[in-house]
N, CA, C and O of each residue as an XYZ file, in Angstrom:
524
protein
N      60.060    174.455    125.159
C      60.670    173.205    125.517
C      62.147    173.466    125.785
O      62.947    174.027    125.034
N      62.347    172.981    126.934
C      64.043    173.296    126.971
C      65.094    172.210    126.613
O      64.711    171.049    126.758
N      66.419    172.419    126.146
C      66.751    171.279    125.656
C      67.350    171.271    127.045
O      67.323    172.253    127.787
N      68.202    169.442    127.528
C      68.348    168.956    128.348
C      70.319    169.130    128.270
O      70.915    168.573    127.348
N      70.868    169.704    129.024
C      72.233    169.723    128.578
C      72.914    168.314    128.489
O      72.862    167.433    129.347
N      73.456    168.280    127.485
C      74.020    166.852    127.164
C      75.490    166.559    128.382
O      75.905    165.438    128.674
N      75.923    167.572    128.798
C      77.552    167.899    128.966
C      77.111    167.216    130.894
O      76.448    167.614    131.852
N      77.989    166.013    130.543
C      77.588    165.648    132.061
C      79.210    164.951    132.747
O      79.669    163.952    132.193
N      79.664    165.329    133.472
C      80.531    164.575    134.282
C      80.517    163.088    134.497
O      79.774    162.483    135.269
N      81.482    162.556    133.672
C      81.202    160.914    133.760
C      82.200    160.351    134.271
O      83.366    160.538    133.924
N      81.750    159.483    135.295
C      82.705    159.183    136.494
C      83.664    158.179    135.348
O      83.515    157.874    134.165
N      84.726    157.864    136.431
C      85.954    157.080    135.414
C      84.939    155.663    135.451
O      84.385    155.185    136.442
N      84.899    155.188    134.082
C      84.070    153.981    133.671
C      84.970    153.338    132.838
O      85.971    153.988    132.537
N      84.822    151.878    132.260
C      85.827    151.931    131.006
C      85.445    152.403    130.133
O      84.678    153.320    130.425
N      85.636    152.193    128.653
C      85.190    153.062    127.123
C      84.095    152.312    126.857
O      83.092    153.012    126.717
N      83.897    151.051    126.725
C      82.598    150.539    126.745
C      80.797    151.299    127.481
O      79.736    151.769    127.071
N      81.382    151.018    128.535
C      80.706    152.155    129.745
C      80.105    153.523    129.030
O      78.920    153.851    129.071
N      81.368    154.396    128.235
C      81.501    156.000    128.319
C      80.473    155.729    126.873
O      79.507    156.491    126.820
N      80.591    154.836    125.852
C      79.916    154.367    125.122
C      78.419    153.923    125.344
O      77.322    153.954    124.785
N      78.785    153.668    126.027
C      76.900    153.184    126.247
C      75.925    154.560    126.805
O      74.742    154.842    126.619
N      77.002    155.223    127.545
C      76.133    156.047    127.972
C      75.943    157.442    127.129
O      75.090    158.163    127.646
N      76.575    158.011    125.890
C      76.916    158.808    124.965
C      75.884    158.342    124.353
O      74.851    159.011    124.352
N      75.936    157.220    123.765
C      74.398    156.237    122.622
C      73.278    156.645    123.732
O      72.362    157.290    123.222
N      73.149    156.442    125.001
C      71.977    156.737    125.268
C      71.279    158.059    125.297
O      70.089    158.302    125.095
N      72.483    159.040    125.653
C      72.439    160.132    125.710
C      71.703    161.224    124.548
O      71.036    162.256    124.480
N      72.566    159.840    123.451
C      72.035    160.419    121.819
C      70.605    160.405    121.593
O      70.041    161.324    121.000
N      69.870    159.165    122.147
C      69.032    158.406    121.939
C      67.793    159.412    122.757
O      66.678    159.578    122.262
N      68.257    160.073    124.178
C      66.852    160.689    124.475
C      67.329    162.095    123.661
O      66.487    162.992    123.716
N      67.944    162.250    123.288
C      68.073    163.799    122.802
C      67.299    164.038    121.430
O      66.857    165.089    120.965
N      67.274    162.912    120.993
C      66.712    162.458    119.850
C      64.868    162.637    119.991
O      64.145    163.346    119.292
N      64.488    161.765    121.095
C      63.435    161.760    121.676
C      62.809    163.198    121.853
O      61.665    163.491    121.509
N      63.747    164.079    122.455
C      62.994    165.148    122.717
C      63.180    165.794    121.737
O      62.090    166.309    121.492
N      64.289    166.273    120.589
C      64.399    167.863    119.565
C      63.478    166.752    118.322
O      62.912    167.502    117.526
N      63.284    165.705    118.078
C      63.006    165.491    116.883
C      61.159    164.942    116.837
O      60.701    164.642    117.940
N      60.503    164.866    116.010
C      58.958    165.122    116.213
C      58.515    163.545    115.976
O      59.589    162.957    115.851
N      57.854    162.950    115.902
C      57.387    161.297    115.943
C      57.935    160.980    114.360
O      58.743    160.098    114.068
N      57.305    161.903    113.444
C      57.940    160.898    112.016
C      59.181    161.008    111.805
O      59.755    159.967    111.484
N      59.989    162.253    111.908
C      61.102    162.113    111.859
C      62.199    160.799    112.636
O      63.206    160.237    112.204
N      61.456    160.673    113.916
C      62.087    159.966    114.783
C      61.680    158.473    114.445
O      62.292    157.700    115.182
N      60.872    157.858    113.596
C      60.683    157.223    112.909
C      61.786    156.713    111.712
O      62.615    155.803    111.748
N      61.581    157.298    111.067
C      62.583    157.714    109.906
C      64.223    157.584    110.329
O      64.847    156.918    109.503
N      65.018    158.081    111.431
C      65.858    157.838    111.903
C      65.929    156.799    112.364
O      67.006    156.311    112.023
N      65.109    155.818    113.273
C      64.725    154.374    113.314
C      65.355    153.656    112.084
O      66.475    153.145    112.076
N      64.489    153.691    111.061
C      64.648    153.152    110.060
C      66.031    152.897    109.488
O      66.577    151.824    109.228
N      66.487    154.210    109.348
C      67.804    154.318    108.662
C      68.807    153.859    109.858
O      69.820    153.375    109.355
N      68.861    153.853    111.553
C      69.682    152.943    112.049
C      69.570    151.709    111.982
O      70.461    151.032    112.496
N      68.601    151.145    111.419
C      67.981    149.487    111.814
C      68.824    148.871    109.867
O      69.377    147.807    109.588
N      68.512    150.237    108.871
C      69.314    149.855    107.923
C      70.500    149.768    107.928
O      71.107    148.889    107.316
N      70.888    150.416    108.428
C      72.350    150.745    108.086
C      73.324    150.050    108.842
O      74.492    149.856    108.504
N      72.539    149.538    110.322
C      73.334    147.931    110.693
C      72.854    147.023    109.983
O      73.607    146.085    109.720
N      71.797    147.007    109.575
C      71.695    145.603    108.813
C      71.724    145.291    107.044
O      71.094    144.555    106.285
N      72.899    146.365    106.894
C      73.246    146.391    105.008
C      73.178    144.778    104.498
O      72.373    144.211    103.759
N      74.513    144.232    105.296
C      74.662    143.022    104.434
C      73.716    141.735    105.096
O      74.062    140.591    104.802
N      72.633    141.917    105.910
C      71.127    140.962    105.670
C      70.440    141.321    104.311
O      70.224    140.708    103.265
N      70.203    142.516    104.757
C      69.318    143.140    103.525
C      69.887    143.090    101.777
O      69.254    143.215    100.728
N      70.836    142.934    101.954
C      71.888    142.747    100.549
C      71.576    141.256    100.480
O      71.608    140.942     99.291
N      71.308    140.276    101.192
C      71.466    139.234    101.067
C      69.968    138.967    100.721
O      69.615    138.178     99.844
N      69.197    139.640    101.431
C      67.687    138.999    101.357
C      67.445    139.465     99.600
O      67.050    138.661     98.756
N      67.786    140.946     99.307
C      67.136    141.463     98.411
C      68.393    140.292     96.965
O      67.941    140.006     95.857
N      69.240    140.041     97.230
C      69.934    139.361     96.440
C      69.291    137.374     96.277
O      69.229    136.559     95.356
N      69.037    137.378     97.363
C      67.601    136.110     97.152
C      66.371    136.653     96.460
O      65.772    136.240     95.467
N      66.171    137.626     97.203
C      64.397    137.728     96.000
C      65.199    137.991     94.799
O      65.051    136.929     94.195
N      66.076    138.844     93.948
C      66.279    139.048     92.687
C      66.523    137.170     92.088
O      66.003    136.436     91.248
N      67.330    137.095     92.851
C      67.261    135.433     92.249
C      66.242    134.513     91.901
O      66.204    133.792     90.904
N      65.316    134.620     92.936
C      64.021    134.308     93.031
C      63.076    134.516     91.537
O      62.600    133.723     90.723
N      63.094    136.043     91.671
C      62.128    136.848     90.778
C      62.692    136.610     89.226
O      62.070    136.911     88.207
N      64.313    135.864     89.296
C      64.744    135.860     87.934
C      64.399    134.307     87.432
O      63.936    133.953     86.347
N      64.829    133.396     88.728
C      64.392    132.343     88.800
C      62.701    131.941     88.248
O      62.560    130.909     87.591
N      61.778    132.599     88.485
C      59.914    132.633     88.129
C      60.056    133.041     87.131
O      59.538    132.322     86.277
N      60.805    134.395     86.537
C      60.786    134.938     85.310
C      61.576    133.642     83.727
O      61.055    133.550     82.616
N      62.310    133.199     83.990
C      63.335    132.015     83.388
C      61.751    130.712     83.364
O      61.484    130.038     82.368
N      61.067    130.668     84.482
C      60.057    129.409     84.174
C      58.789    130.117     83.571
O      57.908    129.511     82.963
N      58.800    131.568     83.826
C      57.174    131.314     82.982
C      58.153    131.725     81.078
O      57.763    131.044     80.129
N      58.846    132.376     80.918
C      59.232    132.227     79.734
C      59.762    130.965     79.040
O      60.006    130.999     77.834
N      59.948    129.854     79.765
C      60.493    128.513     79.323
C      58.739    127.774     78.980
O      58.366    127.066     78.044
N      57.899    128.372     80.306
C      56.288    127.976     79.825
C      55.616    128.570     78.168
O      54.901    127.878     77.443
N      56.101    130.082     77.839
C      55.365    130.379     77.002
C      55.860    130.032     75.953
O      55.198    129.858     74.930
N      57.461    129.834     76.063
C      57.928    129.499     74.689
C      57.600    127.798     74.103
O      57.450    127.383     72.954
N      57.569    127.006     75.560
C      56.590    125.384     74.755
C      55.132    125.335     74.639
O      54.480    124.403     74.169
N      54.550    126.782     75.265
C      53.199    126.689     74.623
C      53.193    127.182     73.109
O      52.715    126.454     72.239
N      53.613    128.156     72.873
C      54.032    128.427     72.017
C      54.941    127.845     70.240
O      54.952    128.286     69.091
N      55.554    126.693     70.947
C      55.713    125.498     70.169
C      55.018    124.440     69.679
O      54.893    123.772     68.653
N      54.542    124.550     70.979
C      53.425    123.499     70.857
C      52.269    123.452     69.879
O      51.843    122.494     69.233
N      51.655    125.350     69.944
C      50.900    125.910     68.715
C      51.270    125.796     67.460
O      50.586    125.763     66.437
N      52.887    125.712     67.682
C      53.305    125.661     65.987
C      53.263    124.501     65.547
O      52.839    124.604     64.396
N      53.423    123.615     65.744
C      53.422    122.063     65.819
C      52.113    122.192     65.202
O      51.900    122.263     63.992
N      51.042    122.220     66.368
C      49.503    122.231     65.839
C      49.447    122.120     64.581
O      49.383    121.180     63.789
N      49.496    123.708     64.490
C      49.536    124.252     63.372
C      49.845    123.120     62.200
O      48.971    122.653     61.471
N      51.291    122.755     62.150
C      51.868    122.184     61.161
C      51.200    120.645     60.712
O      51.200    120.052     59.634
N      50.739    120.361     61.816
C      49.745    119.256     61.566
C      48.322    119.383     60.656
O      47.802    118.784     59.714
N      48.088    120.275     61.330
C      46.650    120.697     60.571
C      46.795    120.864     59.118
O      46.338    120.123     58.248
N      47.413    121.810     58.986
C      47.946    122.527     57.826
C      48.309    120.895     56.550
O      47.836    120.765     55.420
N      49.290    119.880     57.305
C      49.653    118.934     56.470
C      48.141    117.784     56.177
O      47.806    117.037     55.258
N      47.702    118.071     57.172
C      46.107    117.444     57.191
C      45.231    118.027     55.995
O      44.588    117.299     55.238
N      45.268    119.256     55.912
C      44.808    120.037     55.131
C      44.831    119.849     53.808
O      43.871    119.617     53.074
N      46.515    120.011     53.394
C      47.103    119.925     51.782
C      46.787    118.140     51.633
O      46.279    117.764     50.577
N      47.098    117.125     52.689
C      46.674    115.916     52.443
C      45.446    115.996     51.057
O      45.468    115.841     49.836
N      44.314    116.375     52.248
C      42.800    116.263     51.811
C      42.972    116.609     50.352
O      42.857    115.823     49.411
N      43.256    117.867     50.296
C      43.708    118.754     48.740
C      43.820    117.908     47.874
O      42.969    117.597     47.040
N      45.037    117.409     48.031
C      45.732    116.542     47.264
C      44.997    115.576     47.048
O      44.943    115.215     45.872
N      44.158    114.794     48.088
C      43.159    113.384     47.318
C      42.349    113.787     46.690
O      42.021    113.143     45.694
N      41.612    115.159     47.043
C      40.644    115.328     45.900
C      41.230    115.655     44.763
O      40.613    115.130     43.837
N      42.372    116.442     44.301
C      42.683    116.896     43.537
C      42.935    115.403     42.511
O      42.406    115.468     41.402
N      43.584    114.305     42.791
C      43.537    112.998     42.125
C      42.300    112.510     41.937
O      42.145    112.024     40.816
N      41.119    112.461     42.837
C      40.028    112.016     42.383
C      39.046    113.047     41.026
O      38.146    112.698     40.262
N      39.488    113.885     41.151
C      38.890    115.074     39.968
C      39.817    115.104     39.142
O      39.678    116.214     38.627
N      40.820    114.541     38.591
C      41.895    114.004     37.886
C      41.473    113.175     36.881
O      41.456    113.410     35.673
N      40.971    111.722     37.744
C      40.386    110.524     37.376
C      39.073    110.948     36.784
O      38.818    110.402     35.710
N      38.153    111.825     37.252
C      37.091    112.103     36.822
C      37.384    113.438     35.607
O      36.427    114.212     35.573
N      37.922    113.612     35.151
C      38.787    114.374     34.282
C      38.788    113.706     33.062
O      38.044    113.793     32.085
N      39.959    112.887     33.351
C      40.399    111.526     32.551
C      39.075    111.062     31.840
O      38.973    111.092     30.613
N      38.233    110.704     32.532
C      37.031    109.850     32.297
C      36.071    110.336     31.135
O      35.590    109.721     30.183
N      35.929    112.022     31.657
C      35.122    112.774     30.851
C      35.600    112.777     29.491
O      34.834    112.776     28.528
N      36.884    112.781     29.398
C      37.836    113.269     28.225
C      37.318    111.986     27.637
O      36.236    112.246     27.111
N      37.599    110.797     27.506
C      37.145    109.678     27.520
C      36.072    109.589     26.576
O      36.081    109.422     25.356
N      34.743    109.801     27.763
C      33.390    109.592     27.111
C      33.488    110.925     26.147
O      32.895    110.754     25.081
N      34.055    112.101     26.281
C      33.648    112.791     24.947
C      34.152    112.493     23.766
O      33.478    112.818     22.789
N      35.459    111.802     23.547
C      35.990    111.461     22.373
C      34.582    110.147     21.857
O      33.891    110.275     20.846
N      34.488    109.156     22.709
C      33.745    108.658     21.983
C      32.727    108.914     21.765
O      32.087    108.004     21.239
N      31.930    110.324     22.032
C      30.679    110.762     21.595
C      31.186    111.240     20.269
O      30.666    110.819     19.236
N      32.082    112.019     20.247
C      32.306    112.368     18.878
C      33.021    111.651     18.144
O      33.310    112.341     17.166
N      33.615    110.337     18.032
C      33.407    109.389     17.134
C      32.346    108.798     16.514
O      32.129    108.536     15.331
N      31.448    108.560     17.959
C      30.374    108.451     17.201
C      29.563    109.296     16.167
O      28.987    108.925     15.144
N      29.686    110.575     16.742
C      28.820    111.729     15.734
C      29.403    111.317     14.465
O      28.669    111.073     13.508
N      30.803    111.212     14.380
C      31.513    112.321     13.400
C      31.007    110.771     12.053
O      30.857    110.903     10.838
N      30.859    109.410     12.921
C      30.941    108.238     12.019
C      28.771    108.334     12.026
O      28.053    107.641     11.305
N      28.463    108.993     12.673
C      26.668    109.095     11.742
C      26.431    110.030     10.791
O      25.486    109.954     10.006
N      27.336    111.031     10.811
C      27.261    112.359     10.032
C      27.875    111.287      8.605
O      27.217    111.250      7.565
N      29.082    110.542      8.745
C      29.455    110.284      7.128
C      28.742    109.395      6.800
O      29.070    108.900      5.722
N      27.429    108.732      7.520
C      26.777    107.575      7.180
C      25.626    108.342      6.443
O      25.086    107.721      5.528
N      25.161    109.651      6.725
C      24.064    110.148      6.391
C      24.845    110.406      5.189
O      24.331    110.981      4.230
């Protein structure tokens, strides 16, 4: 493959002109010494490198974005999450409630027993001195 001599006599143009035609110049030279991915790849990095501050801007929206979704699902897990505790605290007071009434009703039935046994053994103790 031969390379194409770059070195060309350029009639008097203005600098704009001598410019355009140097970029183009660049542009098939490119075409021919460099192989499809490479020339790819150079694509890329001119299409970046004019367009830094879009791309600074876009990728500075998605981070906002992505911090923005991240801020709502953690604001979600932490009131689900509350919400469980709450539950919780309900149940739980539901719970010791119940406790607690039975614990008074087996109290009363406590009381009661104590009760009827004294007077069983009054009674005994007053048939035993009768015998």
């Amino acid at each position: 493959m031969e390379r194409p001599s770059l070195e060309f006599n350029l009639p008097d143009t203005q600098q704009e002109g001598k410019l355009y035609v140097v970029d183009s110049l660049n542009n098939l030279n490119k075409l021919n010494v460099c192989p499809a991915e490479s020339q790819r790849s150079l694509a890329d990095e001119e299409e970046n490198t004019g367009g830094t501050e879009e791309n600074m801007a876009g990728s500075n929206t998605r981070n906002q974005c992505l911090l923005f979704i991240t801020f709502i699902l953690t604001l979600a897990v932490t009131l689900a999450l509350v919400s469980f505790v709450i539950f919780l605290i309900f149940q739980t007071r539901n719970e010791v409630d119940q406790i607690s009434s039975r614990l008074l009703s087996e109290k009363k039935n406590i009381e009661e027993l104590k009760k009827l046994n004294n007077i069983i053994l009054k009674h005994l103790n007053q048939s035993r001195i009768m015998e």
